[in-house]
N, C-alpha and C positions, 0 to 999 in steps of 0.2 A: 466430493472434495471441496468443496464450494463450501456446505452448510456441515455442522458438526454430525456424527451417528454414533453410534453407541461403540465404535471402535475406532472414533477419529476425535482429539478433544477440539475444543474450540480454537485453542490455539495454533494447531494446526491446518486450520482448512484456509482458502483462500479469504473468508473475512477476518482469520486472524490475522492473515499478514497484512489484510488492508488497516485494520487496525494500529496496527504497529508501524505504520506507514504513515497514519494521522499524526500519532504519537511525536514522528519526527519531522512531520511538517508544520513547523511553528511559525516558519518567514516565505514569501519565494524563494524557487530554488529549482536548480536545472534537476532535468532528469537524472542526466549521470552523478551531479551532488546529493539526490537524494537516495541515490543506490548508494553511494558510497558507506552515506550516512546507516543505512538502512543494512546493509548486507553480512552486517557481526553479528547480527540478529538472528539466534538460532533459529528460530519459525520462519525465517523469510527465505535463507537456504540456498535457492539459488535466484539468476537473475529472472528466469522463464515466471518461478513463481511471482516473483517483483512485479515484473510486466500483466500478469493476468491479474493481482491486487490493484494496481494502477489502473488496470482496464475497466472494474468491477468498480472503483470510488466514482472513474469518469462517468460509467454507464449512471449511476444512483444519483451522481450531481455531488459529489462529497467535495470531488476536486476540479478547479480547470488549468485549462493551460493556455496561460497570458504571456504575450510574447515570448514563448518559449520558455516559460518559467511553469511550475506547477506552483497553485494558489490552493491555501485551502478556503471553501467555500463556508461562509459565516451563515447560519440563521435566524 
């Protein structure tokens, strides 16, 4: 569920919803403002998937969390 297979598309597995999660992190932004933002989002679905796409940007370095805000990280 993580990575796409031949009966799961990309936008369904957890890096789609990390993706769609970049997507809407343009500025800082609390957690729960960024579920907000986040959760009309067919592919993101429910919160559990949110939290394991958040978990997956934190783990790769995509995102961090700066006094309690999530940042996205620049390269």
């Amino acid at each position: 569920m993580i990575l796409p297979t031949k009966h799961i598309s990309e936008n369904e597995t957890i890096l789609g919803v990390g993706a769609t999660i970049l997507q809407h992190l343009d500025s800082p932004i609390t957690v729960s403002g960024l579920w907000e933002r986040t959760k009309v989002e067919k592919n993101v679905g429910t919160f559990e998937r949110f939290v394991l796409a958040a978990d997956l940007l934190f783990i790769i370095g995509a995102i961090e969390l700066r006094d309690g805000l999530f940042v996205r990280v620049q390269s």
